[in-house]
N, C-alpha and C positions, 0 to 999 in steps of 0.2 A: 894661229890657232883659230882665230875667227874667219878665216876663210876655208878653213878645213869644215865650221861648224855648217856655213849656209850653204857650201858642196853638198855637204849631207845632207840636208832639207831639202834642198832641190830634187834631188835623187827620187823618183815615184818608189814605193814602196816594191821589193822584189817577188813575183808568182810563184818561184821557182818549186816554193815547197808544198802547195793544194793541185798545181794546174796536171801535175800527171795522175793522181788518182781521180780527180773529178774526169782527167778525161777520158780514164779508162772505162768509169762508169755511166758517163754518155754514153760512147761506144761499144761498151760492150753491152749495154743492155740492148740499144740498137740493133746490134748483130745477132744475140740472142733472138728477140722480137722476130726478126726476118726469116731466123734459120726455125725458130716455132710453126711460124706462120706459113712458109711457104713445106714444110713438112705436111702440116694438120691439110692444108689445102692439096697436096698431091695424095693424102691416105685418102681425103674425101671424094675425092675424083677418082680415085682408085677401087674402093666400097662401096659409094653412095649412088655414082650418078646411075640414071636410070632404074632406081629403086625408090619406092614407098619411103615416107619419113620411118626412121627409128626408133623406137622409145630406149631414153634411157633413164629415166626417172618417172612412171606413169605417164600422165597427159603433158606433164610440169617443163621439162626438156627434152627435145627430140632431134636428130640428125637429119637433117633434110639437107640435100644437093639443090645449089640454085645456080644459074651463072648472072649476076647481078651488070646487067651492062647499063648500070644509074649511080643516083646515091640512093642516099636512104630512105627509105617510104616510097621507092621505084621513083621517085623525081629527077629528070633528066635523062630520059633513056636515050641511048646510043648518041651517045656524044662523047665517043671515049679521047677523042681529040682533046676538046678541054680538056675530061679531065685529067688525063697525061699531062698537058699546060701546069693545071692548078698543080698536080702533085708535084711535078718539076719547082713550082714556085713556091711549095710549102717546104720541099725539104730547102732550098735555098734560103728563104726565112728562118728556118730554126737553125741551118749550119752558120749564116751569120749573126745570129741569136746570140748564140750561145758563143762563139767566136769573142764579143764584144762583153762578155756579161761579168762584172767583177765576181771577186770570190766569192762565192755564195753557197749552202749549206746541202746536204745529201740528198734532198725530197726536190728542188727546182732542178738535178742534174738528172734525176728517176723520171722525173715528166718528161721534160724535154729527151731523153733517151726514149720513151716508150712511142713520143709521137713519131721522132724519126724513124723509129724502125717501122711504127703500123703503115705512117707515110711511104715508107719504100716496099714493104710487103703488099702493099694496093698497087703500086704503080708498077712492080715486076709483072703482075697478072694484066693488067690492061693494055702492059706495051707489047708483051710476048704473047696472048689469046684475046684480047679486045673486051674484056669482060675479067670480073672479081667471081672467088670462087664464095660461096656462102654457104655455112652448114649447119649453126648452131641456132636449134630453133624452141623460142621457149614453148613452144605448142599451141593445144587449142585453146587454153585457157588465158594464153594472150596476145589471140590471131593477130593484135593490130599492132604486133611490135615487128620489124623486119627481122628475117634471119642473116645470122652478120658471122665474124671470124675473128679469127688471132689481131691480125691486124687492128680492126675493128674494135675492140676489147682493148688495145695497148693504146690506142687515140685515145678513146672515151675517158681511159683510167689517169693518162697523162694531163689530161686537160681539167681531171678535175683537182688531180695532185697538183696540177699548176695555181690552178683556183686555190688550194686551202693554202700553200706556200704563199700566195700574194695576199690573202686575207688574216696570216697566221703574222704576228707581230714580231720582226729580227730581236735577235739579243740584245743588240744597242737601242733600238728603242723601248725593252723592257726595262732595262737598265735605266733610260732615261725616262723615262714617266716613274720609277721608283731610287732616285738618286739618294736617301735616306739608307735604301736596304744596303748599297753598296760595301760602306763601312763596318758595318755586322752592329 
């Protein structure tokens, strides 16, 4: 019996029952993100290019066609070699990210799902045309922001859902800074 018991201890605790819906929602937000993104970017290219920005909200949002061969705020122009590197290296970082990451809750699997797919929705455009497609522009009233996309929006949004998920306190250590409430 007591060999039965430290068999059992030893044993690492079993995934079997989180790891396929966390992974469906990596992935499939990922795949959403991509299939959004490279949509919104071919209706843009398809509408926009060679036309005046758009209004779609007064001054406030507008549609503009850019083809962005940098990052953001135009730094780094035509150097789509890196960044095909970097994006190669970022989705590699978050697929073994998340690969290695214990069970952990609905909002760190929404990030990291948004980053991977805006990461591959940028890198589909710069391997296949050398340049990111851009259209979403908040206008003149706030010339100094870049116009950006789907992509772009699913980074931004993931990174800061990663941020609140790492600043946001797990159950266990709520529980453990209120060891009192436990018992009722």
């Amino acid at each position: 019996m007591v060999n039965n018991t430290v068999s059992t201890l030893r044993t690492p605790p079993s995934r079997t029952g989180g790891f396929p819906l966390r992974g469906l929602l990596f992935l499939g937000v990922a795949a959403a993100v991509v299939v959004a993104d490279q949509i919104t970017k071919r209706l843009a290219d398809d509408r926009l290019r060679g036309q005046r920005s758009v209004p779609v909200v007064d001054d406030i949002l507008r549609l503009t066609y850019v083809e962005n061969r940098g990052a953001a705020f135009g730094a780094l122009q035509d150097q789509t070699t890196f960044f095909v590197l970097v994006g190669i290296l970022v989705i590699g970082v978050i697929a073994a990210s998340y690969r290695y990451l214990p069970r952990s809750g609905f909002l760190l699997h929404l990030a990291l799902g948004l980053q991977l797919g805006g990461a591959i929705g940028n890198l589909v455009d710069r391997v296949r045309q050398g340049y990111v497609v851009d259209f979403v522009d908040f206008g003149y009233r706030a010339n100094w922001w870049p116009v950006f996309n789907v992509a772009d929006s699913a980074i931004v949004i993931g990174v800061a859902l990663l941020a609140l998920n790492a600043l946001s306190p797990s159950p266990a250590d709520q529980q453990a800074s209120n060891p009192g409430d436990a018992g009722g």
